[in-house]
N, C-alpha and C positions, 0 to 999 in steps of 0.2 A: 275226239281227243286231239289238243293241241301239238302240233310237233313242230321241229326247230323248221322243217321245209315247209309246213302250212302258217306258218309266223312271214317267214320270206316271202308267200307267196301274197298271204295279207298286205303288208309291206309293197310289194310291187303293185298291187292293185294301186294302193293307194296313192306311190309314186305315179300313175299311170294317172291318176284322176289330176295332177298339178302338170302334167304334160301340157307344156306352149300348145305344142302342134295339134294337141287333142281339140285344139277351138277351130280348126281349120273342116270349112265345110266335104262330106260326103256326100256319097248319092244315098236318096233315102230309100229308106228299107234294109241297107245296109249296115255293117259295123267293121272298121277295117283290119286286116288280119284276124278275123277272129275274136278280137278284143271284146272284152263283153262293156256292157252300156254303163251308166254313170249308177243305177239304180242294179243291177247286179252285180256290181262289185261293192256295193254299201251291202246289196243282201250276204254277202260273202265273209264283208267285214265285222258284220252283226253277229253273225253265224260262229265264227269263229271266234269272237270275243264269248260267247256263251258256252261253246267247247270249253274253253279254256277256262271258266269260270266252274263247269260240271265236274273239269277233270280236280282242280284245283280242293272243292267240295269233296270229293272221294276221296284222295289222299290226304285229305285232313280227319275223314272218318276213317280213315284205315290207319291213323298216326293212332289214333284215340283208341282203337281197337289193340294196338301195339303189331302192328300188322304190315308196319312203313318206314322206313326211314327220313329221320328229319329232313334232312339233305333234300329227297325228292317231294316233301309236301314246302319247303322253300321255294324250291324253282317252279313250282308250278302256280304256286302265290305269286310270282314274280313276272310270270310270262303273261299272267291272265291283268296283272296291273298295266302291264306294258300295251296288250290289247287294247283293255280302258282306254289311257293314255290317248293313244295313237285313235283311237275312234272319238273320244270326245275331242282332240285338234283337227280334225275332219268334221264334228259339228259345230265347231266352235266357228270354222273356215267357212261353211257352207251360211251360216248366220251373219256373217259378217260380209260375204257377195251382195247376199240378200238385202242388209242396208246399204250398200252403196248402190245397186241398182233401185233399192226406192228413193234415194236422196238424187237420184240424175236430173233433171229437170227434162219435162214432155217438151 
């Protein structure tokens, strides 16, 4: 289930993958402070967008059941678009590296 601090923390990942300083080399094997790598925090960000799309589903079967209030099957419609959102401009980002690192000339 999506919540406003697993949103933030999405969010920070994803801030954290456009970090300058993240191109700067470490020693390998490592990952600095803790930070997790460029591929688990997409799995994070996956993860989470699919939370929020499950929670999203429920609350709209529980609207239908008369079991819910509007109010919370809106905001949950709304956080899980925002997930979307924010994950498909991280692959739209990661496809667009991708051409300019094949248009580089060898």
């Amino acid at each position: 289930m999506t919540t406003p601090s697993g949103a933030a923390k999405a969010y920070a990942n994803l801030a954290r993958l456009t970090d300058p300083t993240a191109a700067l080399p470490r020693p390998a094997g490592r990952v600095a402070g803790g930070e997790p790598n460029f591929s688990t925090a997409l799995k994070e960000a996956m993860t989470a967008v699919a939370e929020a799309g499950k929670k999203s589903d429920l609350q709209a079967k529980a609207l239908a059941a008369g079991k819910a209030n509007v109010v919370d099957v809106v905001t949950a419609v709304a956080e899980t678009e925002v997930a979307i959102d924010a994950l498909v401009a991280v692959r739209d980002r990661v496809i667009q590296s991708y051409e300019e690192i094949m248009r580089m000339p060898i």
